[in-house]
C-alpha positions as CSV (number, residue, x, y, z in Angstrom):
1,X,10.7,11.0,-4.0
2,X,13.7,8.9,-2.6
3,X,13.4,5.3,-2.6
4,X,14.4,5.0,0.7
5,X,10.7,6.9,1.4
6,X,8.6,4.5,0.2
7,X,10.7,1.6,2.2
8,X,9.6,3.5,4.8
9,X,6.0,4.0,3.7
10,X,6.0,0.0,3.5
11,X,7.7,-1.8,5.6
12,X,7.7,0.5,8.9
13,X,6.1,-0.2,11.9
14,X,4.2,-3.6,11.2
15,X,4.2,-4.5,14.6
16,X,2.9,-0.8,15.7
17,X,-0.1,-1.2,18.5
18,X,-3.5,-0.2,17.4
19,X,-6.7,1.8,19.1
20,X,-10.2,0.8,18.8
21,X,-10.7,3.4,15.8
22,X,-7.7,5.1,14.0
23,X,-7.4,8.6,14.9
24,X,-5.2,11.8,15.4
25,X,-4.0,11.9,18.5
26,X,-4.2,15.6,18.5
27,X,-5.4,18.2,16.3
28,X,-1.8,19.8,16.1
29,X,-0.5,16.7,15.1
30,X,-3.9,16.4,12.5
31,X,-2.7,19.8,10.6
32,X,1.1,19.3,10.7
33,X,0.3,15.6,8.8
34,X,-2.2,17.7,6.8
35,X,0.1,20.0,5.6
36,X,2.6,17.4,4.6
37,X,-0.3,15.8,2.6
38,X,-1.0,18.4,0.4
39,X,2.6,19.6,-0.4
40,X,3.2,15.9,-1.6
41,X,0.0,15.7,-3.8
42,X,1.0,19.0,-5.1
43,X,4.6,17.8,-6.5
44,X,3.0,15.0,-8.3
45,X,0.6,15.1,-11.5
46,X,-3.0,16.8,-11.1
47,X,-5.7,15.5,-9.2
48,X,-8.9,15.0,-11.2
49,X,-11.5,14.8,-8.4
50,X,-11.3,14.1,-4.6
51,X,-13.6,11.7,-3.9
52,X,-15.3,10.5,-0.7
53,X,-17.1,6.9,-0.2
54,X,-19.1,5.7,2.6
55,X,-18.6,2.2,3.7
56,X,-20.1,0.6,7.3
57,X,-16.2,1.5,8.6
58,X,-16.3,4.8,7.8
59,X,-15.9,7.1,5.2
60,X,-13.1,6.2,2.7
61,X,-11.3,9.4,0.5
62,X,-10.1,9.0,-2.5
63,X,-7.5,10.8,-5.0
64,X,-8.9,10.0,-8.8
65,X,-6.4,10.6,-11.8
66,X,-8.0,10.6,-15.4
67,X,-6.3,8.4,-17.9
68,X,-4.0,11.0,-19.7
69,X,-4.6,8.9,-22.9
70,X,-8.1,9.7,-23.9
71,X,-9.0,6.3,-26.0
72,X,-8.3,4.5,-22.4
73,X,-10.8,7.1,-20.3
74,X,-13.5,3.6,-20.0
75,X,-10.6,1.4,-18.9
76,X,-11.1,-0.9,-15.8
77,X,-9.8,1.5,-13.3
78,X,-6.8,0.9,-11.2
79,X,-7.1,1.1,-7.4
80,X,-3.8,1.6,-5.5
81,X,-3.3,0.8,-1.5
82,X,-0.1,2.6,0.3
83,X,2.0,1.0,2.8
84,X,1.5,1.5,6.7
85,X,2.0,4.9,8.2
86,X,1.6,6.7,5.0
87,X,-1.3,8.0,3.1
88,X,-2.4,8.3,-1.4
89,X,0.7,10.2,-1.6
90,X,3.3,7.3,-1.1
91,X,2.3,6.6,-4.7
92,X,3.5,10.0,-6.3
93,X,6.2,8.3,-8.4
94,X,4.2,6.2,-9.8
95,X,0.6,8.2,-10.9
96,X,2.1,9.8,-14.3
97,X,3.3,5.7,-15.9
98,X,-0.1,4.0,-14.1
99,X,-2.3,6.9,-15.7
100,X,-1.5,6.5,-19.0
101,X,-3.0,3.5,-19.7
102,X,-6.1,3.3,-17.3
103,X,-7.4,5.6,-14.8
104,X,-6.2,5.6,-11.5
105,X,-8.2,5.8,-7.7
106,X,-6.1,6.3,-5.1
107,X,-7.1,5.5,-1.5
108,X,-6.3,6.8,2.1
109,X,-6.6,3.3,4.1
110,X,-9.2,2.7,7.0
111,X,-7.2,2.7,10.0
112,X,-4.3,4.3,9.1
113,X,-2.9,8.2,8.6
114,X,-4.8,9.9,5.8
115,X,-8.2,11.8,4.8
116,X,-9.8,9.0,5.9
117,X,-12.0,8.7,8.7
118,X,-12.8,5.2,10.2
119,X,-16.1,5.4,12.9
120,X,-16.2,1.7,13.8
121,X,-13.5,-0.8,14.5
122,X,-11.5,-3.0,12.4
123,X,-11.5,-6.4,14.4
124,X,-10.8,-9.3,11.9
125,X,-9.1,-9.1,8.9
126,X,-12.8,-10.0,7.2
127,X,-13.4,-6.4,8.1
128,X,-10.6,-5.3,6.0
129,X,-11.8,-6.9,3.1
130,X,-15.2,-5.8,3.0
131,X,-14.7,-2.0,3.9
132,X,-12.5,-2.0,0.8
133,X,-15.2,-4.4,-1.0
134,X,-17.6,-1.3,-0.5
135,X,-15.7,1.1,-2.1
136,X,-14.8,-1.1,-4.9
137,X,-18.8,-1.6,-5.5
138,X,-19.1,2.6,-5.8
139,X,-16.7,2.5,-8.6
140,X,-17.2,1.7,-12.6
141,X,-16.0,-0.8,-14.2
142,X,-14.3,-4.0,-12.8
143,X,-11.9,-2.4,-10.7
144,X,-8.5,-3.8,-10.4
145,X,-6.7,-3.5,-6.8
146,X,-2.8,-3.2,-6.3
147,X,-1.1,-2.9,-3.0
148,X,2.8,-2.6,-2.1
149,X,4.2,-4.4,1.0
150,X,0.9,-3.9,3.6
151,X,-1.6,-2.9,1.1
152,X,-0.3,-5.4,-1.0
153,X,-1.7,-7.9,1.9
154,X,-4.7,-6.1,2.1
155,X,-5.1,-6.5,-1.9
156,X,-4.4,-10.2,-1.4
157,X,-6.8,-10.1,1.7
158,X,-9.6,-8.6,0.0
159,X,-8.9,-11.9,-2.6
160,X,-9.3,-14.6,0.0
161,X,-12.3,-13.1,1.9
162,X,-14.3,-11.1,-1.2
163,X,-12.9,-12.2,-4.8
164,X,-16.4,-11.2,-5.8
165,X,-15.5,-7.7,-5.3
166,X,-12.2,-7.6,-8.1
167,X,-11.7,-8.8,-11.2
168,X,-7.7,-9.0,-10.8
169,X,-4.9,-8.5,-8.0
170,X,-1.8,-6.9,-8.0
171,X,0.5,-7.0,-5.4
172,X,4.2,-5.8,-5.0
173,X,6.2,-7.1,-2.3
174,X,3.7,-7.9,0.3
175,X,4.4,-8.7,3.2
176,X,3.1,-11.5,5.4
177,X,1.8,-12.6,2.5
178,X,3.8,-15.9,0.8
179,X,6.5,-15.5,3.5
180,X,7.1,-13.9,7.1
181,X,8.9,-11.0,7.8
182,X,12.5,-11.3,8.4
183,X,13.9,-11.1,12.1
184,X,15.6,-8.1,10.7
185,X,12.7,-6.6,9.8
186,X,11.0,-7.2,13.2
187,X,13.9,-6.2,15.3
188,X,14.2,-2.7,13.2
189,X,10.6,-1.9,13.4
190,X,9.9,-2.5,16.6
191,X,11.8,0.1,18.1
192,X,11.0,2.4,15.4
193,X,6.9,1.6,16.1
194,X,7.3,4.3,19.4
195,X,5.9,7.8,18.5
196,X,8.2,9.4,20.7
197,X,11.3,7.5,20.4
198,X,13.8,9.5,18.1
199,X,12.9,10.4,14.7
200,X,16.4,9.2,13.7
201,X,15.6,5.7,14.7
202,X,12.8,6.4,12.6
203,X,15.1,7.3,9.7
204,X,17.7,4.4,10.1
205,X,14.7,2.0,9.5
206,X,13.6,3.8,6.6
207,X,17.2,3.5,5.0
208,X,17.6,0.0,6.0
209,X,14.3,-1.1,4.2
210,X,15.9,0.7,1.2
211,X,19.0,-1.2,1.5
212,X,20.8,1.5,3.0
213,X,20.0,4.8,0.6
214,X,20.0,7.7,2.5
215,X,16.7,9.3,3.9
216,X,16.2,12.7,2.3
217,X,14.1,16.0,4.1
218,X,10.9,16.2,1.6
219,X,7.2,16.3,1.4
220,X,6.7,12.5,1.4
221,X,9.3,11.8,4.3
222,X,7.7,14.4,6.3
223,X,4.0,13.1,6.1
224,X,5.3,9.7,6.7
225,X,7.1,11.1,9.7
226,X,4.2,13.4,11.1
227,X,1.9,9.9,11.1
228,X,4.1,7.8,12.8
229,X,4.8,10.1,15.6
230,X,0.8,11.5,15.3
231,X,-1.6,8.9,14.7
232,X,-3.1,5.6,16.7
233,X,-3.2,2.6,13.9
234,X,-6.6,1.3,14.1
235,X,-6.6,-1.7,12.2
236,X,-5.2,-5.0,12.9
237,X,-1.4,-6.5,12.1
238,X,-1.6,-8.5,9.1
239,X,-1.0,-12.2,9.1
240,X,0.2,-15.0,7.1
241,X,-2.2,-16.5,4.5
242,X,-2.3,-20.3,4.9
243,X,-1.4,-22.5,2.0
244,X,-5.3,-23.2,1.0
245,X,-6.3,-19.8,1.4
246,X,-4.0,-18.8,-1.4
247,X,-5.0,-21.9,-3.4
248,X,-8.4,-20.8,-3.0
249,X,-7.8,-17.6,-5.1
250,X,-9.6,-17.9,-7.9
251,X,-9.1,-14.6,-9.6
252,X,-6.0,-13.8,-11.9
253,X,-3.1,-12.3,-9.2
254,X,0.2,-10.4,-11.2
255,X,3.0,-10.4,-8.1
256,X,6.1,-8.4,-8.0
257,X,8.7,-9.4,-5.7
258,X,11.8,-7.3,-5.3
259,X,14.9,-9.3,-5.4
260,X,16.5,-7.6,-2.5
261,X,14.0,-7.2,0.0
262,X,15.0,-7.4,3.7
263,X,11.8,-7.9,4.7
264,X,11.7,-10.9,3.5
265,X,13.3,-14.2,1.7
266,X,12.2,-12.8,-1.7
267,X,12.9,-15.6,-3.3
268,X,11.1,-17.9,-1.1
269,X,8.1,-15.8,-1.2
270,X,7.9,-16.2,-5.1
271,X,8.6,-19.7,-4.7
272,X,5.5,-20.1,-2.6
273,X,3.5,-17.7,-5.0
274,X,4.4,-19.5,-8.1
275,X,3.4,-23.0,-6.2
276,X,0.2,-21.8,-4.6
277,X,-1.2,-19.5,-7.0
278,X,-3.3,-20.7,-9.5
279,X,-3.9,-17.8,-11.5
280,X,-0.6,-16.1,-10.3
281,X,2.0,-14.5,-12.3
282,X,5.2,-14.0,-10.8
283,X,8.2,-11.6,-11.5
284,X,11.2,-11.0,-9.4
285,X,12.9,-7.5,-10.1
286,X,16.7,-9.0,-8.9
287,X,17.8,-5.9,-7.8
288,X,15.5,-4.0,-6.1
289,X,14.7,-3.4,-2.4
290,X,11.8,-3.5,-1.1
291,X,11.3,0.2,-1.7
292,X,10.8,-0.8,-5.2
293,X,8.1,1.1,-6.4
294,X,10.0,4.4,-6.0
295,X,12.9,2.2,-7.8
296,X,11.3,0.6,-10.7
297,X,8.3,2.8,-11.8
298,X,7.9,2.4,-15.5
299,X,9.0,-1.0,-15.5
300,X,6.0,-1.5,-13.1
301,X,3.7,0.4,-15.0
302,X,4.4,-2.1,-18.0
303,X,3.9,-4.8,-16.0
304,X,0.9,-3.6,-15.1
305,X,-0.8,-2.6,-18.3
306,X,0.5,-6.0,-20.0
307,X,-1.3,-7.8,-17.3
308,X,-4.4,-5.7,-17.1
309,X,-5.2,-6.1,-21.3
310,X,-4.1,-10.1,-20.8
């Protein structure tokens, strides 16, 4: 998968409007996201089990991937959040590196395209937290939760409103999260957020979160595509944290800023996590975008597993 795909996985369509409950906005639309799905999943490693969780916003599915080192199978598991727009496949790239230390549960947001199917609205961003609190409670161990760009807020949202639920945070370039997005950022998604504006304007937004790589035809770019043009957000925009919300945190938080980001002042962002954070521990990866994870997979991987066995 390009890394230009998973800038756009991340960072599109922030701004995007949302219905009272995320849905399809037709079943031809449904199976021609579907089908994108599937042929993603199927070009990255095996799926153990597909799992389903019931939570008071819906039913929550999840893709569960065994630890492929069998000495780690009772490892805390990891729990991974995709961007906006996307689905569990944005994280193809990085499922084989995760997986060898821990296992790994994937999930299909509340609210947003996916397997998931949300039956009562997502008002406040408390709501957020505690749908994902549920699912968290309905898995062993003391889960660990890890988000890039908007899951990384929702991550970093779950820790402000239910850091009962997780034992530790990870976040990797969140957005709206220690900074705001950039005015470039809001003046390229915003036209982009339109279903049936061109698919190119689309593309151009994709590439730009990337820092300009180019915006390849495959399974990943086509799922991404199919739910922006296909499915009615139903969940609200993120926004900031204040300063004593993220002081609050009282759980250990590992954040990865990419150096280059456009959608935000990178370095300000760490600046602010390092400062407000009391458990926080902050790396900047100087030359990545903000489609980093599709950039920077095994380093992130040993990031992770260092700060999981901390």
């Amino acid at each position: 998968m390009l890394p230009a795909t998973v800038g756009l996985v991340a960072g599109a369509l922030i701004f995007a409007s949302s219905a009272p409950v995320g849905h399809f906005r037709s079943a031809a639309g449904q199976t021609e996201y579907l089908a994108a799905y599937e042929r993603a999943i199927a070009e990255g490693p095996e799926v153990s089990e597909r799992l389903s969780f019931e939570t008071e916003y819906g039913v929550v599915r999840v893709l569960r991937y065994d630890a492929t080192d069998p000495g780690r199978a009772e490892a805390d598991p990891l729990v991974l959040l995709p961007g906006t727009q996307s689905g569990a496949p944005m994280w193809a790239d990085n499922i084989h590196s995760l997986q060898a230390t821990q296992p790994v549960y994937v999930l299909d947001l509340l609210g947003q395209p996916g397997r998931s199917i949300q039956s009562r609205p997502i008002e406040r961003h408390e709501d957020d937290a505690r749908w994902l609190a549920q699912v968290l409670e309905q898995l062993p161990g003391d889960p660990v939760v890890m988000g890039h760009s908007l899951g990384g807020w929702i991550a970093a949202n779950l820790a402000v409103h239910q850091p009962e639920a997780v034992s530790r945070v990870i976040v990797v370039d969140p957005v709206m999260t220690f900074g705001d997005l950039s005015l470039g950022a809001v003046a390229r998604s915003l036209p982009a957020s339109v279903s049936w504006f061109p698919q190119s304007w689309r593309e151009d937004f994709a590439s730009w979160t990337a820092n300009d790589a180019p915006v390849e035809d495959e399974p990943i770019a086509e799922m991404i595509e199919a739910g922006m043009q296909h499915f009615a957000l139903g969940s609200p925009a993120p926004t900031r944290f204040d300063d004593e919300q993220l002081q609050e945190i009282d759980i250990p938080m590992l954040v990865i800023m990419a150096g280059q980001s456009r959608m935000h002042d990178s370095a300000e962002a760490a600046a602010n996590a390092e400062r407000l954070l009391t458990h926080g521990t902050v790396v900047t990866y100087d030359g990545a975008s903000h489609a980093i994870t599709g950039e920077e997979p095994a380093s992130i991987a040993e990031e992770v597993a260092a700060f999981m066995d901390n």
